[in-house]
C-alpha positions in Angstrom: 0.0 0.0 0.0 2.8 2.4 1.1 4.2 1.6 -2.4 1.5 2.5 -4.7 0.9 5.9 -2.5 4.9 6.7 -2.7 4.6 6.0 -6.6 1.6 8.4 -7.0 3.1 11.0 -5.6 6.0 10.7 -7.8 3.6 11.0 -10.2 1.7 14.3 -8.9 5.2 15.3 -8.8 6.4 14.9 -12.4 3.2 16.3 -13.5 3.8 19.3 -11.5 7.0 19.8 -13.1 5.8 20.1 -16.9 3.3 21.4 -19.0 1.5 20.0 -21.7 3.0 20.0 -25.2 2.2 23.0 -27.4 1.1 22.6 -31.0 4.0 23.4 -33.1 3.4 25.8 -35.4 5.3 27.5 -38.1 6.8 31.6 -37.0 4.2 33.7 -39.1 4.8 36.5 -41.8 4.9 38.8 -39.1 7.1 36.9 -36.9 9.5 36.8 -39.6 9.3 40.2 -41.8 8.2 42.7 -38.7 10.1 41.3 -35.6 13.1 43.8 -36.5 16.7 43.4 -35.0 20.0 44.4 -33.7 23.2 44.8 -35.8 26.3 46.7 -34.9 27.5 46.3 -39.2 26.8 49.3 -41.1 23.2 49.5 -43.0 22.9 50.4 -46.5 21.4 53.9 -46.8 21.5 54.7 -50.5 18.1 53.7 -51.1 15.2 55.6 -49.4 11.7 56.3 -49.5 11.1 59.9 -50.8 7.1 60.3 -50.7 3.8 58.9 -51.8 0.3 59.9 -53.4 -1.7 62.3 -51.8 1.5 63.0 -49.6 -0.6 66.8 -49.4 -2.6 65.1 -46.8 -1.1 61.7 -45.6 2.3 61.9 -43.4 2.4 58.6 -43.2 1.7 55.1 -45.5 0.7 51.6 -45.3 -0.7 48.5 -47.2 -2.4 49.7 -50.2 -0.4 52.8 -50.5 1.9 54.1 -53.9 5.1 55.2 -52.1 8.0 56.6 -54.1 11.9 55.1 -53.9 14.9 57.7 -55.2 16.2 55.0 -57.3 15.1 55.4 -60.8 16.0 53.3 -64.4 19.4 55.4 -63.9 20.1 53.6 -60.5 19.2 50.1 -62.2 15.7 50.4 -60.9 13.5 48.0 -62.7 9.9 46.8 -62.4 9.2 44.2 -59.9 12.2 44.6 -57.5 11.3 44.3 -53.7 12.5 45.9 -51.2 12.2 46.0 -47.5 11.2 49.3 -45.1 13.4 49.9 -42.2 14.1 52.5 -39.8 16.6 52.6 -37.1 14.4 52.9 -33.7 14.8 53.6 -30.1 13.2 54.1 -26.6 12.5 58.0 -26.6 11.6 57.7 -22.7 15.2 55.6 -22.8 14.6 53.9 -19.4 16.9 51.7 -17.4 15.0 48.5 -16.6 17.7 46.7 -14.9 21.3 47.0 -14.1 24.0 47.8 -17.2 20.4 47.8 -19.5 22.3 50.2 -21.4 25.3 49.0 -22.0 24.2 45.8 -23.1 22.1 47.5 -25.7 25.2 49.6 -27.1 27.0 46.5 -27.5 24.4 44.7 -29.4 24.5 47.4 -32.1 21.4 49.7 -33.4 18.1 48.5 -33.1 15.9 48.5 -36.6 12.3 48.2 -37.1 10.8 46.3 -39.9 8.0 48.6 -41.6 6.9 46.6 -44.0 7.6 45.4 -48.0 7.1 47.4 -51.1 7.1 46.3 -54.7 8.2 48.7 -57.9 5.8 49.2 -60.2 6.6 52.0 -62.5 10.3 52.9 -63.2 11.1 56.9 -63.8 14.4 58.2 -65.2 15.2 59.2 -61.1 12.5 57.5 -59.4 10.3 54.8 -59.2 6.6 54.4 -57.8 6.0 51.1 -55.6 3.1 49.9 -54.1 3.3 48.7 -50.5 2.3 44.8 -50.3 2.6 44.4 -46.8 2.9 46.6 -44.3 3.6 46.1 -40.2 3.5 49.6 -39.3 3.2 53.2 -40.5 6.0 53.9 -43.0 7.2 57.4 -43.4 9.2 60.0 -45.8 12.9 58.8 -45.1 12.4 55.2 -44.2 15.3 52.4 -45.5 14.6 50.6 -48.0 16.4 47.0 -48.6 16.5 44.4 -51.0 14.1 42.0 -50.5 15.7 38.7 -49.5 13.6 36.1 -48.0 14.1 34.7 -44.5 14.2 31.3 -43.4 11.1 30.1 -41.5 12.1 27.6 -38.6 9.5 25.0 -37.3 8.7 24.9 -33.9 9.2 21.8 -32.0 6.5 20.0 -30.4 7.6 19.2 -26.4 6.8 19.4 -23.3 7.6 22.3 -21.1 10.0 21.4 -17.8 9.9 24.0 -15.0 12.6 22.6 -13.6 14.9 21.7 -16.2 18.9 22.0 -15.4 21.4 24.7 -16.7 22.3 23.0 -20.7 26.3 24.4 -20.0 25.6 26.7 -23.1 26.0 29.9 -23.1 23.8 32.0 -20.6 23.1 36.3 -22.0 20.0 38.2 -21.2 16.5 39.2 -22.5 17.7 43.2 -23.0 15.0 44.6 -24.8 11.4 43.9 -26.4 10.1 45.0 -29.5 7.9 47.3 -28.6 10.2 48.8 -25.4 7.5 46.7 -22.8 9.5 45.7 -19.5 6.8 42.8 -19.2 6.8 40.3 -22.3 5.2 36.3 -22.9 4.4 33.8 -25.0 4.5 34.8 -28.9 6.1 38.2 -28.3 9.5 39.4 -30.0 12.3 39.9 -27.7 16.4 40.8 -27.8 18.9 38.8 -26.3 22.7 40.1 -26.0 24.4 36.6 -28.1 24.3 36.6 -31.6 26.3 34.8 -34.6 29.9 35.6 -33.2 28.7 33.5 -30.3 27.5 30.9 -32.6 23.6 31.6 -32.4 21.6 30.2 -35.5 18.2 30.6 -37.0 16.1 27.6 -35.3 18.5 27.6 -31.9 16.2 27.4 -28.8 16.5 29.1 -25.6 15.2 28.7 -22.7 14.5 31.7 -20.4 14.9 32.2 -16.3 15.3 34.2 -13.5 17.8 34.1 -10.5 15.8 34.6 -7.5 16.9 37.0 -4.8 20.0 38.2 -7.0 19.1 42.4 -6.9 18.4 42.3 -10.5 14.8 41.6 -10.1 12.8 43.2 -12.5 10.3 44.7 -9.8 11.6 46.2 -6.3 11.7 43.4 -3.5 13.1 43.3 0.3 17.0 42.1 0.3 16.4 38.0 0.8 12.4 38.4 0.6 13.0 34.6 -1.2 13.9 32.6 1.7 12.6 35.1 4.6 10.4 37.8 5.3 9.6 39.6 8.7 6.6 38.0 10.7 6.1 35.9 7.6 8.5 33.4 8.8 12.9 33.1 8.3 15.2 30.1 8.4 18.6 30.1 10.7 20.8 30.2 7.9 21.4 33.2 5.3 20.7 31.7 1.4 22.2 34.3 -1.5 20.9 34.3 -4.7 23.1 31.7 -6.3 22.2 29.1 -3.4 18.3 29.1 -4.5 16.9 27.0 -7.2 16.8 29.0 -10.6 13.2 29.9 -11.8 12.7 28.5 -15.5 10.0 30.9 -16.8 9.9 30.0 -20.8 11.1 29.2 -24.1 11.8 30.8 -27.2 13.0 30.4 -30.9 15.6 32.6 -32.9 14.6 34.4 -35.7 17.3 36.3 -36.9 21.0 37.1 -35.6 23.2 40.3 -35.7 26.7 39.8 -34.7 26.3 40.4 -30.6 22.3 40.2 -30.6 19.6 37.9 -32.0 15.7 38.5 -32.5 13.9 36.0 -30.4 10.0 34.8 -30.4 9.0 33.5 -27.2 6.9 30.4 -27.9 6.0 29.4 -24.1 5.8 31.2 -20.7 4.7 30.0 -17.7 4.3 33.2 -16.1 5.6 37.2 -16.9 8.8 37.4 -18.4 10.9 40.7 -17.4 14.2 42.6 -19.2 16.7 41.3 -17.5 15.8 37.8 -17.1 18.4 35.3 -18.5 18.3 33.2 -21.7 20.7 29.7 -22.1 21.3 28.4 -25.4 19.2 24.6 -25.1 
């Protein structure tokens, strides 16, 4: 009897530490042609967008829209080329979220926002006229535009979650920024991490994503050692630092695209909210 009941807990235990298998699913247009990224290499800026129609009224374009490049039939413009809409972006507010936020993010490079994909339709002597065929945000007079080259679409495993996996050895960086400057991301949101192709990150790698309880990086303001004690809420005779507590595995994600020291990452499970300044490992 003592047997079975041992072996059921172990059960209620294992179960406790997973979570179901998600349905894979394949990273979406938007997932891979608006998720943006960070690159410290120099981008092209020779090719621009100059305008649009009714540029009297609109400041701004989108899907739909005839938008006008300053390369023309002179430039080697020609009818059907594809480019796509960048712009370099950055936090106006320019918060620190957690310790050294900043310098991380210098290090990674210069962030760029994907606006969207245009199409040449009419080729001019100095311009051309293109009509935007896909659009993730507003693009405006000045935006980047680069040659259209498709990107590789990795397939998301099918697995199931452990909460309590161990460290893999691989190389440990951190989630330093989100793509739309939010402190608090989770599951199918676009996120930065500080390793990239110098450190040997690829399209398709998996990370898995943590925390370090009671290490004074927390994301939100706690009590020094709140994690093992807490005045008239109970304390234990010996002191526990940060690196003496269990770790807190909070998700997973999937790499889109890699600069040299940064790489674009869709988180594809969390198990609760994800913070800058949590940790990513390399699975």
């Amino acid at each position: 009897m003592r047997t079975r009941y041992a072996l059921a807990g172990l059960a209620v235990l294992a179960a406790a530490a997973t979570v179901a298998a998600q349905p894979p699913r394949t990273p979406n247009t938007a997932d891979l042609y608006c998720s943006g990224w960070f690159t410290n290499e120099p981008v092209p800026r020779d090719t621009y967008l100059i305008s649009g129609e009714e540029s009297e009224v609109k400041t701004v374009f989108a899907e739909g829209d005839y938008v006008y490049l300053n390369k023309g039939a002179q430039q080697g413009a020609r009818v059907g080329d594809e480019f796509l809409i960048v712009r370099p972006s950055k936090d106006e507010s320019r918060p620190r979220w957690f310790y050294a936020q900043d310098v991380l993010e210098r290090a990674m490079g210069r962030l760029y926002a994907d606006k969207g994909r245009v199409r040449i339709v009419v080729v001019l002597p100095e311009v051309s006229i293109a009509r935007v065929i896909y659009s993730c945000d507003s693009m405006w007079r000045g935006d980047l535009a680069l040659p259209y080259t498709e990107r590789p679409a990795p397939t998301l495993r099918s697995q199931v979650f452990d909460r309590f996996a161990p460290p893999s050895g691989k190389p440990v960086a951190m989630l330093v920024q989100s793509k739309d400057f939010r402190q608090l991301v989770g599951q199918n949101d676009i996120v930065y991490v500080n390793l990239g192709s110098e450190q040997g990150v690829q399209v398709g790698d998996y990370v898995r994503i943590f925390r370090y309880p009671g290490s004074r990086h927390e994301s939100a303001y706690v009590e020094r050692g709140r994690h093992y004690r807490l005045y008239g809420f109970g304390s234990t005779p010996t002191r526990y630092r940060w690196d003496d507590l269990p770790r807190e595995v909070l998700g997973e994600g999937i790499v889109l695209r890699t600069g040299p020291n940064a790489a674009t990452v869709l988180i594809t499970y969390s198990l609760r909210g994800i913070y800058l300044g949590d940790y990513i490992e390399i699975q």
